[in-house]
C-alpha positions, 0 to 999 in steps of 0.5 A: 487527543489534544483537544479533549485533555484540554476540554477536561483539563479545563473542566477538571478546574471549573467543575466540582469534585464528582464531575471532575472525577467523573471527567478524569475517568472517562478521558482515561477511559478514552486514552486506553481505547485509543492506546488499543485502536494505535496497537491495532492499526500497527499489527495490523501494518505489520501484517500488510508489511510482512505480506507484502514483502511474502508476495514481491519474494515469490514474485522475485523467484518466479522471475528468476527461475523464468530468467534461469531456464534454458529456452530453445527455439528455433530460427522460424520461432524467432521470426514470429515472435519478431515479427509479433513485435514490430506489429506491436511496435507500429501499433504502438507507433500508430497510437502514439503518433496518428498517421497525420502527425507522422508525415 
């Protein structure tokens, strides 16, 4: 926006009263679509914020409800999902470090 009063501040002296009325329209013109175009761009990061912030609460209380219920399990549950990690853990292992590199 710098540049263009600059450009009309630089015709408004070189020119003749009509162009330069002319030019000092039409660069008000511009400042109030701009003006509109920034009103915009800030509602419309208020309603990114606002939503964002909507999504991260509702996530944050499904978790703590998941951290808040009671889970039964047995010993043999325990033991798979024991199990099921360590699987993941050498996989993850095995990827991280291939088994040339491991000896």
């Amino acid at each position: 926006m710098k540049e263009l009063h600059d450009a009309s501040s630089f015709l408004l002296t070189v020119c003749d009263e009509d162009v330069a009325s002319d030019v000092t329209r039409q660069v008000h013109e511009i400042d109030g679509r701009w003006q509109e175009v920034q009103r915009a761009l800030a509602d419309q990061s208020v309603y990114q914020y606002d939503a964002g912030m909507q999504h991260v609460n509702q996530w944050c209380d499904s978790v703590e409800i998941e951290l808040c219920r009671h889970v039964t399990a047995s010993y043999d549950d325990l033991n798979a999902q024991n199990n099921t990690l360590e699987v993941s853990l050498f996989g993850l292992f095995t990827f991280v470090f291939p088994h040339n590199e491991m000896t």
